[in-house]
Structure formats: structure tokens, C-alpha cells
N, C-alpha and C positions, 0 to 999 in steps of 0.2 A: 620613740622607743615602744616596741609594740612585741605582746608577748602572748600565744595562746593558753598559756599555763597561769594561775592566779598566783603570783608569789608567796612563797609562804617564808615565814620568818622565827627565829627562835626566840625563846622570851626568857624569863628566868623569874618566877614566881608572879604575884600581882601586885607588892609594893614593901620594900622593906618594911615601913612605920604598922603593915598589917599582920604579914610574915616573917619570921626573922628565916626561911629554911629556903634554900633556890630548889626551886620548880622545874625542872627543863622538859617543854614540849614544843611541837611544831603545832604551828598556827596558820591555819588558810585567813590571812588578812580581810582578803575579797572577801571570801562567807561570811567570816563575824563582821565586817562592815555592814554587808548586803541585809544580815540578820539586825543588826543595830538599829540601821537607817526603819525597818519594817515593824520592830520594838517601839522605835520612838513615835513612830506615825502613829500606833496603836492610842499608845498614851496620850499622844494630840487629840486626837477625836476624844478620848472620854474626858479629858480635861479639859475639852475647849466644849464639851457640852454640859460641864459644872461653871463653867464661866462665862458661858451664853444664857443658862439659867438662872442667875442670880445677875448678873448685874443691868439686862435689860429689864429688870422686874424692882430691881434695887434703888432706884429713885422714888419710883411708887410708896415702899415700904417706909423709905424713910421720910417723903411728906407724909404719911398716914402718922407715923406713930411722933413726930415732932409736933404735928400739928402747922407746920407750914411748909408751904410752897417753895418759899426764898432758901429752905434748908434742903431741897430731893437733890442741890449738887452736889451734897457732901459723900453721898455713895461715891461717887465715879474719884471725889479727890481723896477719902480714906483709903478707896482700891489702889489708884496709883501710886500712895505715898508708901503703902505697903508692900507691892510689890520693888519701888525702890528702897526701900530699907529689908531684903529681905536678899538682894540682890549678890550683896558682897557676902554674906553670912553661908549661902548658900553653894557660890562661886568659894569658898575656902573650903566648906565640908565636900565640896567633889576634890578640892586637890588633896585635901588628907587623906579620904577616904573614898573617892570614887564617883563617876557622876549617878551610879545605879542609889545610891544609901542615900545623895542628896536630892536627885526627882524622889525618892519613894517619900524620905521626909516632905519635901515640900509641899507635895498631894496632899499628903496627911494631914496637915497644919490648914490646906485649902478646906480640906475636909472637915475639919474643927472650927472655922471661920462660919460654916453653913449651920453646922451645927448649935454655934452660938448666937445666929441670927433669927434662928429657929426659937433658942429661948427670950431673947432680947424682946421679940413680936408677943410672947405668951407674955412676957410681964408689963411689957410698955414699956421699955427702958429705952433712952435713946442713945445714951452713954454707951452703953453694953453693944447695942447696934453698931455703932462707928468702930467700934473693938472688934466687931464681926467682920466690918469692910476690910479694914488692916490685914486679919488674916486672911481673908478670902484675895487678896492682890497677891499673897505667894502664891496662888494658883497661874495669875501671869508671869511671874518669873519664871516658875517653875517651864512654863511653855514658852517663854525666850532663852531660858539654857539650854532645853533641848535640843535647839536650833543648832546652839554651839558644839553639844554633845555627838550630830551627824558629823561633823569635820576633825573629830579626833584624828579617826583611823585613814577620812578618808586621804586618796590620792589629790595633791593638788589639782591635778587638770582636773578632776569632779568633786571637789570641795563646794564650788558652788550649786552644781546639780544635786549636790545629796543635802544641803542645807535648804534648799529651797522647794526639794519634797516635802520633808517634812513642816515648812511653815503654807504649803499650798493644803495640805489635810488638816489645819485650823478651819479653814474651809468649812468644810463639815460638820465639825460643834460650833462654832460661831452661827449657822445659820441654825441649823439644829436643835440648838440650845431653847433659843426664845420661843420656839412652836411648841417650846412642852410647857406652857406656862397653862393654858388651857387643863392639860393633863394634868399637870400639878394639881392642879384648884381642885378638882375631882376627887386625887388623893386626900390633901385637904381636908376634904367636906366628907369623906368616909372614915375618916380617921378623926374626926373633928378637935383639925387642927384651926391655928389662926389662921385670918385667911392670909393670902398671897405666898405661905410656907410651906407648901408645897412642891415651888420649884425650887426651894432651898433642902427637901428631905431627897428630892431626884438630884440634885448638886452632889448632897453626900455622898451616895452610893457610887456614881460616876467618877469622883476623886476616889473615892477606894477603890475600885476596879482598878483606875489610873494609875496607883500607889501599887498593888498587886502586881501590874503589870510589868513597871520597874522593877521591881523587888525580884519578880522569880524571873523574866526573860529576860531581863537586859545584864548576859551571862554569858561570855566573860564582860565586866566593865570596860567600854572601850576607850575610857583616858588611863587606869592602870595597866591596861593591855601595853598602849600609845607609849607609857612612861617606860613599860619594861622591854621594850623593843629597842634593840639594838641601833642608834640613831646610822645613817649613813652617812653624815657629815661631821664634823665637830662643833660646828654651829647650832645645829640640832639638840648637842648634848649636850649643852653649857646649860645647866637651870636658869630658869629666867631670862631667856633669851628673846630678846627685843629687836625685830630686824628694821633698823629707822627710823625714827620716834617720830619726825618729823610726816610719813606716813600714816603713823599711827594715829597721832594726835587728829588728821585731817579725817580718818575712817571712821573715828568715833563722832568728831564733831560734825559730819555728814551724815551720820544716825540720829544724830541728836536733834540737828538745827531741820535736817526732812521729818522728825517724828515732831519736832514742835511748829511747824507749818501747819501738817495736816492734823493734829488735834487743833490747832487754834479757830483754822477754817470750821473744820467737818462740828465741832461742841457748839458751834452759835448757830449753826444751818437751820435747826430745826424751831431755833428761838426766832431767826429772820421769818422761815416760812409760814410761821404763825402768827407773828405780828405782818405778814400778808395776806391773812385770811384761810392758807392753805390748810388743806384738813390733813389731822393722823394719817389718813392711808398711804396718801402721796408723798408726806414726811417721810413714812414706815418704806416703803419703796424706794426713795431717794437713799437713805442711811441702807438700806440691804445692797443698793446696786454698788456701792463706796466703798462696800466692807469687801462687794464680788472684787471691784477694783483693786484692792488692797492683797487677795493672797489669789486671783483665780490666775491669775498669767505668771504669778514665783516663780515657776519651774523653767518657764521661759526666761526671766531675768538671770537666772541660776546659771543659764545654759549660754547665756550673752556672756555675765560673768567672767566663763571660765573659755571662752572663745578670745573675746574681745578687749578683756580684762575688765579688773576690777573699775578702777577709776574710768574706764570709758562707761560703763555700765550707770554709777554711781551720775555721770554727766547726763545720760539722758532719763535717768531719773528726773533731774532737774528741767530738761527740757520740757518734759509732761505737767511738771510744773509750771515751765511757762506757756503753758498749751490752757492749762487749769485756771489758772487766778485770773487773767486778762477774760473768761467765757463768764466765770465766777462774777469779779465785780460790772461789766458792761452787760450782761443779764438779769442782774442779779431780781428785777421784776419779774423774768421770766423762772417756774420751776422746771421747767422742762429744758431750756439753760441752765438754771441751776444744778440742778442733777448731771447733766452731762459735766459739768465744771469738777462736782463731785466724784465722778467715774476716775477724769483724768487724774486729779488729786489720790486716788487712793493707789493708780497705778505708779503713780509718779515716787509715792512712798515705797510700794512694792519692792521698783529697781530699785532704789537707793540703801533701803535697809538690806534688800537679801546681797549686794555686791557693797557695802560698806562689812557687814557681819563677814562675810569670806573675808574679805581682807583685813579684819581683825585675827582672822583663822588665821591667814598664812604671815602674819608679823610677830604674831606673838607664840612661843614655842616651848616646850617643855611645860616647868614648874608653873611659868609667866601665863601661858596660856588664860587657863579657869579664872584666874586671879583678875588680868586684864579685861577678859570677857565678863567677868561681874559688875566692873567696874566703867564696860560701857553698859549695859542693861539700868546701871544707878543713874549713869547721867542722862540715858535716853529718857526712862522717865520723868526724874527730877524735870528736865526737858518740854515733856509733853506735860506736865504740872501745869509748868512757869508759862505755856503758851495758851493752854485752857483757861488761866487767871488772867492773863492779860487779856484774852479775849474779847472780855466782857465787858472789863475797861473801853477797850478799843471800841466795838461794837457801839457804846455808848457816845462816845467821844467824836469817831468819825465812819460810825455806819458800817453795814455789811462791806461795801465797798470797797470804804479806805483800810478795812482788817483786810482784805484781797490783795489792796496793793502794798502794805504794809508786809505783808508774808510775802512778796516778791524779793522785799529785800532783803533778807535771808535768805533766797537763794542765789540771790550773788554773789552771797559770802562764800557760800559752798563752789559756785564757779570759781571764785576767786581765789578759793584755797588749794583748786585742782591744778592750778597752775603751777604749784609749788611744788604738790606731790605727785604730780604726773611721771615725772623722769625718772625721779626716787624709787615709784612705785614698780616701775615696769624692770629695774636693776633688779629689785627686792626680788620680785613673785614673778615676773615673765620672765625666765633662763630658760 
């Protein structure tokens, strides 16, 4: 169905529980999409360069002011634990309210995290510090709603084209971020602050910007927009509408079980490369090419997605996985093996997450939507927790190695559940 003209559609106010008065205007869907999709990107970049500046500096901070080494991982587990508890609270305030009011809070709250990390460091406090990481992880959720907030309006056949722009311009603050660690300190030392707080005062600003941006552009909100649009089907309309559970269940557990792979792998990389001798630079190089791996081809996964469908997507996810672990553990003396294991790994996560989260988009409908989508964002990271802790474990017990082949077998879980939801899926979302 191919049409030169954008559809436009009528709406009737932006949500009962805001307005009680109907609104009637025509709505270029395309443009406020188009516009959404170029909103959201914005706010990726400044939020993912508040979140590339504090938490690659944030293990640092908190061996300095703990005084030990054994505690610099608690940064990376109060981030996570915080962005999944921050998950569903946030996924409720966009369905009451909108997803514009819930990214503006959740910046905000990033923004206070930096803030409080900023005092934490002047007084020594380490308690106060772990209180800082907490909120600073709603800055990741914040930037995994987003993802879900491109596939409101969009069209299914570019639901995953448009979610996987905006997670391909993490990109950007992700690398971006850690290079202003440098500049921080400068600021810092003029302002004489403590040190390494720096790139937690360039955090702040960057989440307010990021909050700002939400707040005045992302106008109209594209999930009340989504809600006040006249559904075309009656399945569509039904609140809370769930299309297959048995789909669903598989979409999120293929987010989760691919997110708890590659954090399990990529969090001890850096612990094996130095108990081989390997130096920071080569570390720092390996973890930048992992992270390239991880969002520089989305757009492409995005674009397989929505060709090839979801679950075929979600499957050679996995295959790059099995491309990854087998280079991983039978190199694993080699970094230059290594790294290449890590590339595949991060791709491997890529597909899986950008063609799992569409097909979260296209299962879950109406009311169910935000709600569902917060509640895989909780288990993805609870997820990525539970396989960074085991890691360590494992690491110890049976070596860089046996964690490589260890993580193989979660992903035959996910092959093995695509079995199931393969037929399902293509009823569901390929008409």
C-alpha cells in the first residue's frame, strides 16, 4: 500500500485524564513522526554524553573516596539497579501523562544524580555517592524509553527503522562522553572543585539541555497523540491490548537473555586483559570498538527488522553470537582475538535488542504499550545485573573461557524459544 500523500488523521484533544474538553484538529502523522523521531535523537546525544561522562569516570570516583579497589564495581551495579527500578515508575508517568513529562523528568532526576555525586566527592561520603549512582541509571532508562517513544506513531513497516535511529545516535554521547573527562578536570581545577567532578558538573548541564529538549520539542506527545488517534482496527482499540503472549514473553526474554550475554562477557574483558598483562590503551580500544559494535550498524538491524521480520532479525543476533563466544573463548590469549570476539558480541547484541524492542512495539498496543515496554527495560536490566555478578563468579571458577562458553548456552535458549514464536510472530506482525 503505497501512497504519495502522508496521511493525516484526526485526533480529539491529547488525553482525557489531562483535558476534559475534545480538541479537533488534523494531524500530518508523517511530520510529527518525522519530527519526534529528530526530538528524540537530540536528547540521545545530550543524555548519552551525561552518561558517557560519569560512568566511565565513576568506578574511579568510587575507589578514591571508598578507599578500595574491591568496591569501584559498585558504580556500574548502583547505575543499573537504578535505572531498573526507575523503569516501571517512568513507563507509568508516560502512560498517564505522556512520554514528553516522563523523558523531561527522568533527565532531571539524571541531572540530580550528578549533582549529588558532585557533593558526595566534596564531603567524602560514600553512602551519599551510591545514592548519586541510583539516580544517575535513570539517565539509562531514560535513553531506553526513548527508543520505545520512536515506535509510537511510527508505521509498522518503519517501527524498526525509526527505533533504531534513534538508538544508532547513542553513538555519539557514548563515545563523546568519556573524551570530556580531560575537559572536566580543567573545569575542576578552575573552579576548584574536587577532582574527577568535573565531568559530573558537564553531566549536569547535558541532562538539562536533554530535559529542555523534551519538555519544549517533543510537541505534540507522540504516545497521547498515538492514544487520541482514531485506531483502524478494534484490536488496536481495546486498552491493553496484548497481541500473543507467547510472542511477547519470547521478545522480552531475547532482550534480556542477549543483554545478560554481552554484559557478562564484555564486564570481565578488561579484568582478563590485565591479568594478561595487557595495558589501558589496548583495554580502552577493545571496550570503544564493542560499544562501536553495539549501536554503529542499529540502523541496519532496524532496517532487517522490518524487511525480514522481527524474530528472523532477533536470530542472527544470535548467530553473531555464535560468531563471538567460540573467537572469544579459543583466543582468548590473543587481544587482538579478543577484540574482534568483542566487535561480534556487541553486534550480536545490536540485532537482538533493536528487533526484540520492535516487536515489543508491535505486541503490545494502546494503554499496554508504555506499561509492557517498562517492564521489559526492568527485566533487561535486572538481567544485565544478574550476568555481570555471575560473571565474576564464573570468571573465577572456570576462566575467561568457560564464561564464553557458558554464555553460549543462553543462546540456545533464545534459539530455542524462536521456535515457538516464530509462527506466532509472523500471524502477529507480518499481515
Amino acid at each position: 500500500m503505497t501512497s504519495s500523500q502522508p496521511p493525516k488523521r484526526a485526533f480529539a484533544g491529547p488525553s482525557a485524564s489531562i483535558s476534559t474538553s475534545a480538541v479537533t484538529a488534523t494531524v500530518d502523522i508523517v511530520a510529527v513522526q518525522r519530527r519526534t523521531v529528530w526530538v528524540l535523537i537530540v536528547g540521545q546525544i545530550l543524555g548519552g554524553i551525561g552518561i558517557g561522562c560519569t560512568v566511565s569516570i565513576g568506578a574511579v570516583m568510587a575507589a578514591n573516596i571508598s578507599g578500595s579497589d574491591a568496591l569501584s564495581g559498585t558504580a556500574t551495579t548502583l547505575s543499573t539497579l537504578g535505572a531498573a527500578a526507575s523503569a516501571i515508575p517512568l513507563a507509568r508517568l508516560a502512560q498517564r501523562l505522556g512520554r514528553r513529562r516522563a523523558l523531561t523528568t527522568g533527565a532531571l532526576l539524571a541531572a540530580t544524580g550528578s549533582v549529588v555525586a558532585i557533593v558526595a566527592a566534596w564531603l567524602s561520603s560514600f553512602p551519599l555517592l551510591l545514592l548519586a549512582f541510583a539516580f544517575l541509571g535513570v539517565g539509562t532508562a531514560v535513553n531506553l524509553q526513548a527508543r520505545f517513544a520512536a515506535t509510537d506513531l511510527a508505521s509498522s513497516q518503519h517501527r524498526g527503522r525509526d527505533l533504531s535511529l534513534v538508538v544508532w545516535f547513542t553513538t555519539i554521547g557514548a563515545v563523546l562522553g568519556p573524551n570530556l573527562i580531560g575537559p572536566g578536570e580543567t573545569i575542576a581545577s578552575t573552579l576548584q572543585m574536587p577532582s574527577l567532578t568535573g565531568s559530573f558538573l558537564i553531566a549536569v548541564f547535558a541532562q538539562l539541555a536533554a530535559a529542555t529538549v523534551y519538555l519544549v520539542a517533543l510537541r505534540p506527545d507522540p504516545y497521547l497523540l498515538s492514544k487520541s488517534n482514531a485506531p483502524e482496527n478494534a484490536s488496536e482499540a481495546a486498552p491493553g491490548a496484548i497481541h500473543g503472549r507467547g510472542p511477547l514473553v519470547f521478545a522480552i526474554g531475547s532482550i534480556a537473555i542477549s543483554h545478560a550475554v554481552m554484559v557478562s562477557v564484555m564486564s570481565m574483558t578488561p579484568v582478563h586483559l590485565i591479568n594478561h598483562g595487557v595495558t589501558l590503551t589496548i583495554i580502552g580500544l577493545t571496550i570503544s570498538l564493542h560499544i562501536a559494535g553495539m549501536f554503529a550498524l542499529s540502523p541496519l538491524f532496524g532496517w532487517l527488522s522490518d524487511k525480514v521480520g522481527r524474530v528472523t532479525t532477533i536470530l542472527i543476533g544470535q548467530g553473531l553470537f555464535a560468531v563471538s563466544l567460540p573467537i572469544v573463548a579459543l583466543g582468548e590469549d590473543d587481544p587482538v582475538l579478543v577484540t574482534v570476539g568483542l566487535v561480534f558480541l556487541g553486534l550480536g547484541w545490536s540485532a537482538a535488542t533493536v528487533a526484540g524492542s520492535a516487536l515489543v512495539a508491535d505486541l503490545a498496543t494502546g494503554a499496554a504499550r508504555p506499561k509492557i515496554q517498562g517492564r521489559t527495560d526492568l527485566i533487561m536490566n535486572l538481567a544485565g545485573a544478574a550476568g555481570g555478578a555471575a560473571s565474576g563468579v564464573a570468571l573465577v571458577l572456570i576462566g575467561y573461557a568457560g564464561l564464553a562458553w557458558a554464555a553460549g548456552v543462553l543462546v540456545l535458549v533464545v534459539v530455542a524459544g524462536s521456535l515457538v514464536a516464530g509462527s506466532r510472530n509472523r500471524e502477529t506482525t507480518e499481515v
